[in-house]
C-alpha positions in Angstrom: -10.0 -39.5 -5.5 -8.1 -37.7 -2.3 -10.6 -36.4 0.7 -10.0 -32.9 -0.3 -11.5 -33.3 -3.7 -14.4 -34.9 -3.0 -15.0 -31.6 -0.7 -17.9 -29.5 -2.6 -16.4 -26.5 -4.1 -17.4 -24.0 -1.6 -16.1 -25.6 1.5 -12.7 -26.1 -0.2 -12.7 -22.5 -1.5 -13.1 -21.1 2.3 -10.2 -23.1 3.3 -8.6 -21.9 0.5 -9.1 -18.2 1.6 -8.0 -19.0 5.2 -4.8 -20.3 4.0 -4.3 -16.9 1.5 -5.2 -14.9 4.6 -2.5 -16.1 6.8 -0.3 -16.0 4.1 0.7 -20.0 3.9 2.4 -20.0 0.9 4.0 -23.4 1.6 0.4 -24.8 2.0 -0.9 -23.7 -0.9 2.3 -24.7 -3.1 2.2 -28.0 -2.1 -1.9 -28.2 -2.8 -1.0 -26.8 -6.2 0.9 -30.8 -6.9 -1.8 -32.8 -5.8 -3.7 -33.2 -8.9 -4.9 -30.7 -11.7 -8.6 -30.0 -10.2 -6.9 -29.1 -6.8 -4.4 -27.2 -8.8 -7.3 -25.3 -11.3 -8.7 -24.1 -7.5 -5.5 -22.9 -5.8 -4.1 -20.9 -8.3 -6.4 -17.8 -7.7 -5.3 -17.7 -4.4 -1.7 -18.6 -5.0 -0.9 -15.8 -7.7 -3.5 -13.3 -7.0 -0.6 -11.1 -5.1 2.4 -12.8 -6.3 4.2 -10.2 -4.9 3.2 -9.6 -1.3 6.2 -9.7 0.7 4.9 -12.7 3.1 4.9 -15.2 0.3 9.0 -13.8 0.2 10.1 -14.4 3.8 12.7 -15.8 5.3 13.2 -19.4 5.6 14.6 -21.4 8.7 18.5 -22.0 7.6 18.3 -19.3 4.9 19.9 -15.7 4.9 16.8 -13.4 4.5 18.1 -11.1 1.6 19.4 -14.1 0.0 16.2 -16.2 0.2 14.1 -13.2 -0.5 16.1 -11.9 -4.0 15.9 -15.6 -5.1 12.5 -16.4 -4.4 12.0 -13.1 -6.5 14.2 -13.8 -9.0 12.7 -17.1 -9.9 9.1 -15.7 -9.9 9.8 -12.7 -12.2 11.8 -15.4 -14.6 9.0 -17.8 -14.4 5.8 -15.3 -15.4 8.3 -13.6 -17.8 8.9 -16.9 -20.0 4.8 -17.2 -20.2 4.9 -13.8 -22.3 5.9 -14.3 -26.2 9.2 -13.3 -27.1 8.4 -10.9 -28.9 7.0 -8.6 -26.5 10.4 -8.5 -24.7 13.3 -6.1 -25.1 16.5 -6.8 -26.5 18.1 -5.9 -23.2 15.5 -8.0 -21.4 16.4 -11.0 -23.9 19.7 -11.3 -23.0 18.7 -11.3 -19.8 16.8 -14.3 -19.8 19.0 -15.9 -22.3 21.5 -18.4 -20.4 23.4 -19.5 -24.1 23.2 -16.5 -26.5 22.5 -19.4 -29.1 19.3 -20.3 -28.1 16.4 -18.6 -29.4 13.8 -18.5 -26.2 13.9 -18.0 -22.5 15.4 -21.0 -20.6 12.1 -21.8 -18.8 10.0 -24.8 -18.7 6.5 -24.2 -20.3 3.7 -25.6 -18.5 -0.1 -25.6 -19.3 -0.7 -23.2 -16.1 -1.7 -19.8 -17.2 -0.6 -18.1 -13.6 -0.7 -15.0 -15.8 -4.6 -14.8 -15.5 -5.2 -15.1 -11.9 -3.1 -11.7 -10.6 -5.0 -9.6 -9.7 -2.2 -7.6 -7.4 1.0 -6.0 -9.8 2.6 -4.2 -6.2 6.2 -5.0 -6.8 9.1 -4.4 -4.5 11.1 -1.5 -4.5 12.0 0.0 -8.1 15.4 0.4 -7.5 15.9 -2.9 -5.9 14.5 -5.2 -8.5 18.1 -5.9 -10.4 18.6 -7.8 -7.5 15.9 -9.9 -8.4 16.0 -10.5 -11.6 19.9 -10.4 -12.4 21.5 -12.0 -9.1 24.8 -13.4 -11.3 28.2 -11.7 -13.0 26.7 -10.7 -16.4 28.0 -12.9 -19.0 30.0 -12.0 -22.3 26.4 -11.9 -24.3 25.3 -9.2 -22.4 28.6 -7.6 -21.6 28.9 -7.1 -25.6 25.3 -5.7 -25.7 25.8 -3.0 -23.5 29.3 -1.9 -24.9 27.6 -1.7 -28.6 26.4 1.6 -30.2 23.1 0.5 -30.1 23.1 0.6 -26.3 24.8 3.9 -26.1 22.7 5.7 -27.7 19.6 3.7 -25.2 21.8 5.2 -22.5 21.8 8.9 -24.3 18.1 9.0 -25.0 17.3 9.2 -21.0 20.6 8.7 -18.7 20.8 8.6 -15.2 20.8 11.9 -13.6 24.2 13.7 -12.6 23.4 13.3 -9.0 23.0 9.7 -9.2 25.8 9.0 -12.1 27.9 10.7 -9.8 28.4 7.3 -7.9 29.6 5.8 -10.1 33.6 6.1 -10.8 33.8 4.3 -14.0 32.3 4.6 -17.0 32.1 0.6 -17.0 30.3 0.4 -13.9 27.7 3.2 -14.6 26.9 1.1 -17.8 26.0 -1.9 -16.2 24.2 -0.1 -13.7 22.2 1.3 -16.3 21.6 -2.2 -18.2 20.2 -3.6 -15.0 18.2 -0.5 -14.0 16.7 -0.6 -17.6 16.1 -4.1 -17.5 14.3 -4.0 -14.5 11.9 -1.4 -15.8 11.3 -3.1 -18.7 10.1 -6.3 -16.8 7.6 -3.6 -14.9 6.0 -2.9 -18.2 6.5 -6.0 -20.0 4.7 -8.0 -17.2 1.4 -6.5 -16.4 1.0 -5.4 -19.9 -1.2 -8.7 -21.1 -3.1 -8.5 -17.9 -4.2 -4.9 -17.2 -8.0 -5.4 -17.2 -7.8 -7.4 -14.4 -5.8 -5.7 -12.3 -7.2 -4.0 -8.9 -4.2 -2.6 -7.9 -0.8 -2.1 -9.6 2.3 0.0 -9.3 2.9 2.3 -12.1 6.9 3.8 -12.4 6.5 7.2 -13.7 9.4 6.3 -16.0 6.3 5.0 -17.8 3.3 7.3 -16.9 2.8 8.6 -20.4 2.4 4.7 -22.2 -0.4 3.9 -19.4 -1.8 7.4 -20.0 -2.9 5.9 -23.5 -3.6 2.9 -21.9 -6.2 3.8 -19.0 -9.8 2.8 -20.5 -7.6 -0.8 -20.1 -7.9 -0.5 -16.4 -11.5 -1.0 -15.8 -11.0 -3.4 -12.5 -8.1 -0.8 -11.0 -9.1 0.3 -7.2 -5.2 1.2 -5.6 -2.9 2.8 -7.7 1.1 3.0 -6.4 3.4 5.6 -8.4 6.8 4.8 -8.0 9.5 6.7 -8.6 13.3 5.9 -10.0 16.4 7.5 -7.7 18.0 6.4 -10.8 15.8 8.6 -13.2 13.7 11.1 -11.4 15.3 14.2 -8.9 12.7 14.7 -5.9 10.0 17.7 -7.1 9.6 19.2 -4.2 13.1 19.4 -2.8 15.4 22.1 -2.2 18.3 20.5 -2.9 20.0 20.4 -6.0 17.8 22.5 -8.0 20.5 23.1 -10.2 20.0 19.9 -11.6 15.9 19.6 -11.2 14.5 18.0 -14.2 12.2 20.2 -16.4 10.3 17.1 -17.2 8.8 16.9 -13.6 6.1 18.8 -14.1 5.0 17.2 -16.8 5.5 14.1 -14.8 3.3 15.5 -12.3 0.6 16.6 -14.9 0.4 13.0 -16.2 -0.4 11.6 -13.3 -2.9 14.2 -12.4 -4.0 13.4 -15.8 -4.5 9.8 -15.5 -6.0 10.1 -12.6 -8.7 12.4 -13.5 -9.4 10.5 -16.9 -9.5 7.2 -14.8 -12.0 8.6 -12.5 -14.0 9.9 -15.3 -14.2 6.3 -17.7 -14.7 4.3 -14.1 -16.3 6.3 -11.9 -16.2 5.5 -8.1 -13.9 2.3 -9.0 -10.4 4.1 -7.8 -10.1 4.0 -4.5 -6.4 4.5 -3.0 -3.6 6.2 -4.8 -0.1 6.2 -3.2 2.7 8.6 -4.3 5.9 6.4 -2.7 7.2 3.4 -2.2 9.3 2.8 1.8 12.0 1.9 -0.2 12.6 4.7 -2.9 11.2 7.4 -1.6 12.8 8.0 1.8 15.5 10.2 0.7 12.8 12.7 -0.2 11.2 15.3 2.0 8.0 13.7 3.6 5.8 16.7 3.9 6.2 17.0 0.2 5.3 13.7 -0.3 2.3 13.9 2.1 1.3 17.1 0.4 1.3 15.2 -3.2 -0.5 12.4 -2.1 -3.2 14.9 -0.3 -3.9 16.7 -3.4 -4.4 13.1 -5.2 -6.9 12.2 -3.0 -8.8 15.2 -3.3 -9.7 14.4 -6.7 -11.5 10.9 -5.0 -14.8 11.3 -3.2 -15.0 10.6 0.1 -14.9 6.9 2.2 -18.3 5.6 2.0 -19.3 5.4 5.7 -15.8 3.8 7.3 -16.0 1.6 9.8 -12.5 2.2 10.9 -9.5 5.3 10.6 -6.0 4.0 10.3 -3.2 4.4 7.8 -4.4 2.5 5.4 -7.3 5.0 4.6 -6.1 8.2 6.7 -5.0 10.3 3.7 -8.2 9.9 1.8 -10.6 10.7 5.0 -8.1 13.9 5.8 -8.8 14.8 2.4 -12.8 15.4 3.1 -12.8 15.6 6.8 -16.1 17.7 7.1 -17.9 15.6 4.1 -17.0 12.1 5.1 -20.1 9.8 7.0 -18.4 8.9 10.3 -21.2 7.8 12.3 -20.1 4.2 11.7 -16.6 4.6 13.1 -15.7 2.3 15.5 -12.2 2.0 15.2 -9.1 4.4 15.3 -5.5 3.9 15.1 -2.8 6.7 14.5 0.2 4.3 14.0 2.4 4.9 11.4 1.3 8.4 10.7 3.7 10.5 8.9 1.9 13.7 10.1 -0.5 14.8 13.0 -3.6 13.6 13.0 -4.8 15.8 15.4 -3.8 18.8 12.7 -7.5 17.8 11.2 -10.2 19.6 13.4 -13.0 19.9 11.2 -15.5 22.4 12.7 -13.1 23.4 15.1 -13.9 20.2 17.1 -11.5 16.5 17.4 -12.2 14.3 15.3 -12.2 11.6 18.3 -15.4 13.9 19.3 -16.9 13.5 16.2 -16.4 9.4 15.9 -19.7 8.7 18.5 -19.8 5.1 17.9 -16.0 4.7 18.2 -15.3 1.5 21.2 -11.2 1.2 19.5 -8.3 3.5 20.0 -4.9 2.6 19.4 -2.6 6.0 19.5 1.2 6.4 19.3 2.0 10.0 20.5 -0.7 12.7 21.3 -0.9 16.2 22.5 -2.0 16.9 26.4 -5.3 17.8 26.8 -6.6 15.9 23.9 -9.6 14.0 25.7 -10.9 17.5 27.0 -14.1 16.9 25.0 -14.7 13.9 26.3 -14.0 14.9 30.2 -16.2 17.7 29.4 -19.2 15.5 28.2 -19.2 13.6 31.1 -19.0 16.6 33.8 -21.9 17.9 31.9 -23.9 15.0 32.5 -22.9 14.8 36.0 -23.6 18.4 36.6 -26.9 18.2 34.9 -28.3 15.0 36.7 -30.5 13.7 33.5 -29.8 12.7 29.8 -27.3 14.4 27.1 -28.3 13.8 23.5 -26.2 14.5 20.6 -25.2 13.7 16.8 -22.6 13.4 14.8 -21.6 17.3 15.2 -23.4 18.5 18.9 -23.5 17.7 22.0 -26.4 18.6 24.4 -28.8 17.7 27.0 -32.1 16.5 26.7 -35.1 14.2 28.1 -35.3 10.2 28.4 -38.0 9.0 26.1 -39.8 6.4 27.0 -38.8 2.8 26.7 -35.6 3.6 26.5 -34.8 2.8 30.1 -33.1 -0.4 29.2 -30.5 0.7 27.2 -26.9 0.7 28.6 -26.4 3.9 30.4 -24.0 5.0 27.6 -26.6 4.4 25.1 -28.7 6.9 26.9 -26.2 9.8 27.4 -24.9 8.9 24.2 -21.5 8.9 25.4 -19.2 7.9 23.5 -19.1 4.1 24.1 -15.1 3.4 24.1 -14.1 0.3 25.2 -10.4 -0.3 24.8 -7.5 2.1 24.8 -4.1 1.3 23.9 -1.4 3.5 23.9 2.1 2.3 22.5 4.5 5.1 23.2 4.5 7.8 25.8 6.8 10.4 24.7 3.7 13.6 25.5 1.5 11.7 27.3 1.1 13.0 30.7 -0.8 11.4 33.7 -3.2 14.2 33.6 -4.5 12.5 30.3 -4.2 9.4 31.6 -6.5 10.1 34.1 -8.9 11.7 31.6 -9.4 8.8 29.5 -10.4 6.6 32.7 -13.0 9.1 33.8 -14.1 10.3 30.5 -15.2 6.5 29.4 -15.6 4.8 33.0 -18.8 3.6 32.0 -18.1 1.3 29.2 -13.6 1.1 29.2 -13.0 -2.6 29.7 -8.9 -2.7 28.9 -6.5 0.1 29.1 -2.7 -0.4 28.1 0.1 2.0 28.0 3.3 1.2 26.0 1.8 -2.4 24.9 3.1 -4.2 28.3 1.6 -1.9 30.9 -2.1 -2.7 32.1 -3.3 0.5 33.7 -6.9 -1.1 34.4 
């Protein structure tokens, strides 16, 4: 028996989750060969985000699209031939079919069920996953398929729409465009179909929203929901811009998703968590505020982050949906990278919400507006001015008395100041010196680093 199975369970499952949590999918690939115990125990950590781009990057000596749509391509093909056949399209068939003769998917069965250990259905970009799953000249099998009646009238029953067709020159090209597109989307239903239960986040193409309507009491583990949209299918519903041509079917769209959301919430209550209304890589040709103003009304239907210990984009939308209502005396961390909007548009109670986060000692800011540590300059002038103790919680600030025994605490503690400790600002397109200044004054008593544009030490 190797060393690492003779390691009790527990200590080989934290090594485990340090290798999934930098992402070493080479480790873990090769531990999956060593024997089938080893194997039985990395596969949970292997599979349970198949999808996460890290396990898909680039490779020393590889071209990084190229590596990327085959590392995909495989995958997909691989977790496909584990479903029966008969849950698979025609279209998708002949997909997987390398000699129309045979009768199954060219792919090597193995005992493995890597089916039942995602837990993580986020797949790349809609629009982009022909590339990974058809990365070869279609063959005459499939070239016959899509030239048939049968496919025609697949094509008729929801085509592309005229903005998008309207790349396409040739009627032979569009068709092929529309095999792979269709294919694609099959594979995003086909694939997480078996496995829904267990899933705790998953993206949902709206192509589909009604068939996982009558599907949501399935989703009992679901915590992150992604909606992703089709160029291919779907014209943006808030633009301006070709209205001519809108869909009438978007607001129904729109009111199935509302829909699923609200029956979710009501079968599993406090289980949904995040819900996202784009994807980077679909959704960019669409007007951001409108996206931003979808995804805020999705999370309004959530209740609020139970006491956050950090702000950042990963929760933003959800805490600027309940700014007032949201526990943030636990805050210690704040970062406004990657913001679509201002985050300084939310002043709850007509007062920053910097202000408001006491026990914040993080702050990592892109741009800002001058003036914005006011509060904080304020504070400490008060305190200053008034020669004793300022009290305060999570909404005021005053002064009051030092009780006793409390003369130990750090002097921030007692003026309860809030006790920031780093500061790093990464660009400085509004930033003036003047709030440069503030920062060091307002938080002298406890700032231990302080960088401006990531290579610039100020202190």
């Amino acid at each position: 028996m190797d060393p690492l199975s003779r390691l009790p369970l527990e200590c080989l499952q934290h090594i485990l989750q340090v290798l999934d949590h930098d992402d070493s999918l080479t480790t873990l690939a090769n531990l999956l060969t060593m024997n089938k115990y080893i194997a039985s125990v990395v596969l949970p950590y292997l599979y349970r985000d198949p999808y996460r781009l890290a396990f898909h990057e680039e490779k020393r000596g590889y071209d990084l699209q190229w590596y990327r749509t085959t590392t995909y391509e495989s995958l997909t093909r691989m977790l496909l031939g584990r479903l029966p056949a008969v849950s698979l399209s025609k279209g998708l068939t002949l997909a997987l079919t390398i000699d129309p003769a045979e009768s199954s998917t060219p792919i090597a069965k193995s005992s493995l069920d890597y089916l039942a250990h995602i837990r993580h259905f986020s797949t790349p970009a809609q629009d982009s996953w022909e590339h990974h799953l058809l990365t070869t000249e279609m063959p005459l099998h499939q070239l016959s398929y899509i030239q048939s009646d049968e496919f025609d009238q697949i094509y008729q029953s929801q085509p592309f729409t005229p903005s998008y067709a309207a790349y396409y020159r040739t009627k032979e090209k569009l068709i092929q465009k529309y095999y792979r597109t269709v294919i694609c989307l099959d594979a995003l239903w086909c694939l997480p179909d078996p496995i829904l239960e267990q899933l705790q986040s998953f993206t949902i193409p709206v192509r589909y929203i009604k068939r996982y309507r009558e599907t949501v009491g399935r989703f009992r583990s679901l915590e992150s929901i992604q909606f992703a949209m089709s160029q291919a299918f779907d014209e943006p519903f808030y633009s301006d811009t070709d209205a001519g041509i809108k869909r009438p079917h978007n607001d129904q769209v729109l009111q199935d998703m509302v829909q699923f959301v609200l029956e979710h919430l009501r079968i599993f209550k406090g289980q949904l968590k995040s819900i996202r209304c784009f994807d980077d890589g679909v959704w960019n040709w669409m007007d951001w505020k409108s996206i931003d103003r979808m995804e805020l009304d999705f999370f309004r239907l959530l209740p609020p982050i139970d006491k956050p210990t950090h702000i950042g984009k990963n929760n933003w939308r959800r805490f600027s949906a309940h700014p007032q209502s949201t526990d943030v005396t636990q805050v210690q961390e704040f970062s406004s990278k990657a913001m679509h909007e201002s985050w300084q548009d939310i002043i709850p109670n007509n007062q920053s919400i910097l202000q408001r986060f006491r026990s914040l000692k993080r702050l990592d800011l892109s741009d800002f507006l001058a003036g914005t540590f006011d509060w904080a300059v304020q504070e400490k002038r008060e305190l200053e001015w008034a020669g004793g103790i300022m009290t305060s919680d999570i909404n005021q600030v005053g002064r009051g008395s030092l009780a006793s025994g409390e003369a130990q605490l750090p002097a921030h503690r007692i003026h309860c100041l809030v006790p920031l400790e780093r500061v790093y600002i990464k660009r400085q397109t509004v930033t003036c010196v003047n709030d440069i200044d503030d920062i060091a004054f307002a938080f002298s008593e406890t700032l231990k680093r302080f960088w401006v544009s990531a290579d610039l030490p100020l202190l």
